[in-house]
N, C-alpha and C positions, 0 to 999 in steps of 0.2 A: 504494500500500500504506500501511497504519497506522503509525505508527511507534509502538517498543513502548512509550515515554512514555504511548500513551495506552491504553485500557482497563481492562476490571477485575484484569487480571493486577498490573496493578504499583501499583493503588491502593494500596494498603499503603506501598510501597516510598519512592512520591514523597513521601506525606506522613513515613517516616523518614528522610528524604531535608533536609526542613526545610522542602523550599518555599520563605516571604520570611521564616523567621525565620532569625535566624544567630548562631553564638555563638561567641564573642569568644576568640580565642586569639593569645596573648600573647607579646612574643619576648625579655622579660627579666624576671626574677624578680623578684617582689612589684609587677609595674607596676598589676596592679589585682589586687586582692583579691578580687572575686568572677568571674574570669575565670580560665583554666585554662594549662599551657604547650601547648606545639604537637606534639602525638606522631609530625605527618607530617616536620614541614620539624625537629623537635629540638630545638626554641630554648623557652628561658623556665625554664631549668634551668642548674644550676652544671655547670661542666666535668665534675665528677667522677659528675654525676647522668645519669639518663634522664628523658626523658618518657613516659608509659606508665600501665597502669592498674593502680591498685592495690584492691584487696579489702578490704573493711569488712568483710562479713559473707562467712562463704560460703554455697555452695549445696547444698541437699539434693535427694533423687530427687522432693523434693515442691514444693521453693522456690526462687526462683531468689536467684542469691547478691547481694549488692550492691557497689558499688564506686565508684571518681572516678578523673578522668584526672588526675594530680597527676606533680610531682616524684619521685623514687626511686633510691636506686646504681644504677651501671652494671650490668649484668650481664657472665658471661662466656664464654655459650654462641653459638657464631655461627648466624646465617640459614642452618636447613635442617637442624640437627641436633637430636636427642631432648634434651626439657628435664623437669624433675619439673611434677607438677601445679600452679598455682598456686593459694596458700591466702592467707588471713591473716599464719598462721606463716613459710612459705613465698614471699617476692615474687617475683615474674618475675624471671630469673635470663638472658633473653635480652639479649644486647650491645645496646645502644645504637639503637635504627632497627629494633629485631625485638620481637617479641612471641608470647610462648609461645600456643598454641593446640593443642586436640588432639594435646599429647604430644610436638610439632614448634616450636620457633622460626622465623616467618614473618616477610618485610617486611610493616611500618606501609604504608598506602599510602592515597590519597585518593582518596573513592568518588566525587567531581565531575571528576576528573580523565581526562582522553582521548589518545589516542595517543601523544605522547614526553615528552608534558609533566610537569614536576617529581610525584613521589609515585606514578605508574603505577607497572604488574606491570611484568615480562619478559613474552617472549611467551609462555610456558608455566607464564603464571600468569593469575590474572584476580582484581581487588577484593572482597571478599566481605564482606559485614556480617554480624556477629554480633546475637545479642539480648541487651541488658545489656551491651554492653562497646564500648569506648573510644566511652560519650557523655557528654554535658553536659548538662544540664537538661532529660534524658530525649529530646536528638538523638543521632543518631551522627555524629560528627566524623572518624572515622578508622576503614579496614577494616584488613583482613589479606590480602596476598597467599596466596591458597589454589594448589595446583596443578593446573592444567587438567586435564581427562580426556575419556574417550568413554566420555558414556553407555551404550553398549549392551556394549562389553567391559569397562569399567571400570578400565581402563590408563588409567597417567599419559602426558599427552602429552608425546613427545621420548624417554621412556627405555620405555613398553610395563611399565614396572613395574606387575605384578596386583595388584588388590581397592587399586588406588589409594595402594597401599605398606604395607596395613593388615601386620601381625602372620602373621594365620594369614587366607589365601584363603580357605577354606572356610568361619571365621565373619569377615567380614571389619569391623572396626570401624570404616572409614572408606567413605564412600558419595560417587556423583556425582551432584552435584545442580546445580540452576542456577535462580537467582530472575527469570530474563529471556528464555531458551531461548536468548541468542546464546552466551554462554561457559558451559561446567560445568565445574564444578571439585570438589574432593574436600573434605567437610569430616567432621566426626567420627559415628560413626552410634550407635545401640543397639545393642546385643550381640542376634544369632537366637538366641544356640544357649549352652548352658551346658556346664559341662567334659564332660559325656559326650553332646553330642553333638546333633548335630537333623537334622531331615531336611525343613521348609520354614522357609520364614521368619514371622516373628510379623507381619510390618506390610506382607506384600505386596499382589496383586489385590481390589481390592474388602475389605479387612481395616484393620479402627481405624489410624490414625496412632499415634505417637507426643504425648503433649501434657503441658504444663506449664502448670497454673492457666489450663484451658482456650484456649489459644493453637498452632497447629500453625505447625510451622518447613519449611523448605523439607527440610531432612535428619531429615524424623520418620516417614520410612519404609526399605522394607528396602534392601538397593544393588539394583541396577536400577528402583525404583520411586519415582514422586513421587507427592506429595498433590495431588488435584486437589478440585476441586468438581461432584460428581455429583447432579445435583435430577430425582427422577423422581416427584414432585411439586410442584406448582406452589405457590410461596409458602416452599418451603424450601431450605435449604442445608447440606449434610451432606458434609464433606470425608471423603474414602475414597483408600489410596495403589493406584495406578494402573499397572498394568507397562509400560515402556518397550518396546517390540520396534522390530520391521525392519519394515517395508513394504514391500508389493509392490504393483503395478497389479493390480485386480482386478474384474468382472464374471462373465455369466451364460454365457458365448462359448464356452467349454471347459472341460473337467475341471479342467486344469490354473493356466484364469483366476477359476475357482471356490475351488480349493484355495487359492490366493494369499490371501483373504480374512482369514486366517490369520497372514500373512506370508509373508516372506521366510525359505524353509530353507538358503538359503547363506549366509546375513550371520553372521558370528560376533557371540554375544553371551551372557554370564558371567550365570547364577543366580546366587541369594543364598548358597547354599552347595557349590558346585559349587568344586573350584580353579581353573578354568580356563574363558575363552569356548570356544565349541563352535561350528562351522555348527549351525541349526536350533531353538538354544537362544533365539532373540528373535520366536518365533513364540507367540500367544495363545489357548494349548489349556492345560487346569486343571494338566497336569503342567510349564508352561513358564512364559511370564511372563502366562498367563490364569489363572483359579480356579473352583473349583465355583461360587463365591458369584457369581457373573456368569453365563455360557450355556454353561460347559464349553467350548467352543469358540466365542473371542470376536472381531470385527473388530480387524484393527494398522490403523487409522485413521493416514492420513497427518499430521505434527505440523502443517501449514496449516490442516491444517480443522478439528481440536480447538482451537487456539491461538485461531485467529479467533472460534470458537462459533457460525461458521454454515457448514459443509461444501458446502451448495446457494450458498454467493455467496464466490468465489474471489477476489474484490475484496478482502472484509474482511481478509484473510493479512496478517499482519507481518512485520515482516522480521528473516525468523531465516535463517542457513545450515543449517539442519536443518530446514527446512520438508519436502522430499523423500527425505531420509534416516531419518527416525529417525520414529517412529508411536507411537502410544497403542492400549492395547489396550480396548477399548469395547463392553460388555456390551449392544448389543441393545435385548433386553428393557426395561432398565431406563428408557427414553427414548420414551414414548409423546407422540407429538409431530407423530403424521401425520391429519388429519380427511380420515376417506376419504369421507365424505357431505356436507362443506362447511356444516354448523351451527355454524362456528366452534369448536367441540371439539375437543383431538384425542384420536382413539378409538382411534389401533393405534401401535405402536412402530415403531422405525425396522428397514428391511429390510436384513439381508445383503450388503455389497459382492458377494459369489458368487448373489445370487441379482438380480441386478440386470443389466439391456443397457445395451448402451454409448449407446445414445440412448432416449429415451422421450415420447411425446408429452405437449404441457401439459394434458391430462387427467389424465396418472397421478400419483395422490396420493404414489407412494413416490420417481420420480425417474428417472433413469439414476446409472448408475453415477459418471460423471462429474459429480454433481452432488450426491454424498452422500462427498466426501471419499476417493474410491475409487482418485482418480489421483494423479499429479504434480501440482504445482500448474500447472507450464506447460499440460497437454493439459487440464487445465479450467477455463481462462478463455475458450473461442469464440470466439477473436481479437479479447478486451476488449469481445463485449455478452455481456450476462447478464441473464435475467430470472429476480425468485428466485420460488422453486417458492407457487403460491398456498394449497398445501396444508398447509405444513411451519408448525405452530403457532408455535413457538418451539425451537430448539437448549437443550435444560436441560444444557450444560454447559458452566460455568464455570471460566476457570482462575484459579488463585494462593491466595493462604493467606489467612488473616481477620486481622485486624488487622497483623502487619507481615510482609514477605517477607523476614524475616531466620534466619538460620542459628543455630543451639542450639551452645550451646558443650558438647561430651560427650567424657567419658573411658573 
């Protein structure tokens, strides 16, 4: 399998990552003057100060704010409790090793850092970068422990607290998102719904992101949906937020192995405005987590085969623990990508997990089921040979965000 370092998923990510550059933090005050103090490990700062980031300018619904990791008083709000916004006027008001974000006081924590080693989460948390905040010389030096969740309920993980701890479940301001598919965690969302009321969300299936000075973030869609990259033409890229559902095994074999195409109707999994997950609610039909704007009734595509971007070669899978749990809901139509007369064209879109057999001869241009992302990832690999389909042009779907895979800091 890939490991997820590499592909176009996390382009973004590696290069805000830094790659070989590295910037210099410092573990006592005024040691260099154009280097910054340490926000993870604390040092480079007087006793009575923090390290942390502080705000030059703020930000508007149009600009994003500015700021430097610098020196600042302690705070005296602890890790995990409500803090005021942070302005200009306003500094970070979180103690010493925390950092306000989305209305919450989170641990500083190091995005290089792996399993027990100095600056990690807890286990019911995961590192998260922000855009614009705590970098240096336009890197990011330090995340924010955000708290884990399950993307299709939308419960924090260890307490099942709803809509991710937001306010009010039904418009819920916080979302579960994930720049990697191995951890999701909650970060701050757009508001659906205004004081009286909504009844879909603004940024679900197949519907605009959220953006800022043409940039989409991993949380610039509604809760249960992320931004993917959907091309159903060749030569472009057009991100569209995407609904997460449940997956089910599915083929041509039965009613019932038909209707699964759909998903899973016993998985519980929480709408954008709904208080509560539901069995049946992670299923991608226009009134769940699919849209008119897609085929009304859309494939919950296993997350191995979207992720990979090629559903016909089980090989390319990354390694996520949500490979056979957790699906994308996948409009069909939109993906003309099969040359049923072999002039290197391709001339028809991709078929149906329900309208497809569990095996198909290498003549047929559409596949079996097993080869169009329809299964677990275990029952289609053919005990490690695979030959991929000669007919399948190209997979037009790409995952991850355009320039970085970081998260929008929102109130």
């Amino acid at each position: 399998m890939k490991k997820l370092a590499l592909g176009i998923l996390l382009v973004g990510m590696v290069a805000a990552c830094g790659g070989d550059k590295k910037i210099k933090l410092v573990d006592a005050p005024g040691a260099d003057a154009v280097s910054v103090c340490n926000p993870v490990a604390q040092t480079g700062c007087a006793a009575t100060e923090k390290c942390g980031w502080i705000l030059d300018q703020d930000g508007t619904a149009s600009t994003d704010s500015v700021g430097h990791i610098g020196c600042l008083p302690d705070g005296t709000i602890a890790v995990g409790a409500a803090c005021p916004r942070v302005t200009v006027a306003a500094p970070d008001a979180c103690l010493k090793g925390g950092s306000c974000i989305n209305g919450a006081c989170e641990s500083i924590c190091d995005l290089q850092a792996t399993g027990t080693a100095a600056g990690t989460c807890d286990a019911n948390h995961a590192c998260s970068r922000y855009n614009n905040y705590l970098e240096a010389s336009g890197m990011a030096v330090a995340g924010v422990c955000d708290p884990q969740c399950d993307p299709l309920t939308q419960e924090l993980k260890g307490t099942n607290t709803p809509a991710c701890g937001s306010t009010m479940a039904v418009n819920p301001s916080k979302v579960c998102v994930s720049a990697d598919f191995v951890d999701f965690s909650c970060a701050g969302n757009v508001a659906d719904c205004t004081a009286a009321g909504c009844t879909a969300p603004k940024h679900g299936d197949r519907q605009e992101p959220f953006t800022q000075n043409g940039t989409v973030f991993t949380n610039s869609c509604s809760a249960g949906y992320v931004p993917l990259f959907f091309e159903s033409v060749p030569g472009t890229m057009h991100t569209l937020c995407t609904g997460m559902c449940a997956p089910a095994e599915s083929d041509v074999s039965t009613p019932a192995r038909k209707a699964a195409a759909q998903g899973d109707v016993t998985v519980p999994a929480k709408l954008a405005t709904d208080a509560a997950p539901a069995a049946g609610n992670g299923i991608c039909t226009s009134n769940k987590k699919g849209s008119t704007l897609g085929d009304g009734a859309e494939d919950c595509k296993f997350a191995w085969s979207v992720l990979s971007g090629r559903p016909d070669d089980p090989t390319m899978a990354i390694a996520t623990p949500y490979n056979d749990t957790l699906g994308f809901c996948m409009s069909k139509t939109h993906f003309i990508e099969i040359d049923t007369n072999g002039d290197g064209t391709a001339d028809m879109p991709l078929a149906s997990c329900g309208t497809l057999p569990v095996t198909a001869a290498p003549t047929d241009p559409f596949g079996s089921a097993k080869e169009n992302g329809c299964y677990k990832l275990a029952n289609s690999t053919f005990d490690g040979k695979f030959t991929p389909n000669p007919h399948r042009i190209a997979h037009e779907v790409h995952i991850g965000m355009p320039g970085i895979a970081a998260r929008h800091v929102m109130y």
